[in-house]
N, C-alpha and C positions, 0 to 999 in steps of 0.2 A: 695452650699447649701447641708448639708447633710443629712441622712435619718431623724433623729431627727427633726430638721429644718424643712423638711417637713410635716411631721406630725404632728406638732404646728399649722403650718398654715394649712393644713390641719381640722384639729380641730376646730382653729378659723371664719374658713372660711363657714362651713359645719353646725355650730354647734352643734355638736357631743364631744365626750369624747377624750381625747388622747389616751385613750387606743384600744377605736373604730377604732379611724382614723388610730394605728398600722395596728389592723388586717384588715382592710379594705387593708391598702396599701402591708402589707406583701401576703394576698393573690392574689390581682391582677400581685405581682412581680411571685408571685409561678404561677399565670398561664397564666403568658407570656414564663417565662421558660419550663413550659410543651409544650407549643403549638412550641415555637424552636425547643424543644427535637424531635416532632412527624415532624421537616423539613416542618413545615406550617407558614408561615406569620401574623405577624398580624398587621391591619393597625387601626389606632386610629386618626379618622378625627381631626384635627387642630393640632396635633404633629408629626407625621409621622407615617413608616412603617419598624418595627423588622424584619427582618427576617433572613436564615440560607446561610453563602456561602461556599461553597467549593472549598479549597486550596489546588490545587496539590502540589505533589510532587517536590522538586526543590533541587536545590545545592545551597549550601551558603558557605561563607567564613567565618574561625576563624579571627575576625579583630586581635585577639593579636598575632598569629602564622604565617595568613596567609594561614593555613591547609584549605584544601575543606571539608567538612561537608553535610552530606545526610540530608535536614530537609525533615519530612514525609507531607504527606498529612491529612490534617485536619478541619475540617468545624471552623468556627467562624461566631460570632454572629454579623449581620451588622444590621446599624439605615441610614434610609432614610429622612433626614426631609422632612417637609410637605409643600405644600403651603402656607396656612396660617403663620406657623411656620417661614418660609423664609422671608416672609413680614414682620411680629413681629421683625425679626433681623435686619431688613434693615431700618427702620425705624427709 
């Protein structure tokens, strides 16, 4: 599905405008990204839990040389599913 797609059904769903239902969904995306930025989690009962990990520093290999490579350390964004969420899939 993509952002389009969602904010159709979104739209439909909600009965609101599509233009609503953008700013609706682009701001809640801007403030899960902020709350990442600030290294806080955020948990949204029946889909899971966003939150920030941090990836050391390591050595990796060029697969096409075979040369060692320094990759640095860097946070990325991890998704936890939920309970509910897990059952929804299994089902």
């Amino acid at each position: 599905m993509t952002k389009l797609e969602l904010v159709e059904q979104l739209a439909n769903k909600a009965g609101i405008s599509k233009k609503d239902a953008e700013r609706y969904l682009d701001t809640t995306i801007a403030l899960i990204q902020e709350a990442l930025k600030a290294n806080s989690k955020v948990s949204l009962t029946g889909l899971g839990i966003f939150s920030v990990k941090e990836k050391k520093a390591r050595i990796g290999r060029n697969p096409k040389t075979g040369e060692q490579v320094q990759i640095p350390a860097k946070k990325a964004a991890k998704f936890t599913a939920g309970k509910e969420l897990k059952a929804i899939l299994q089902a």
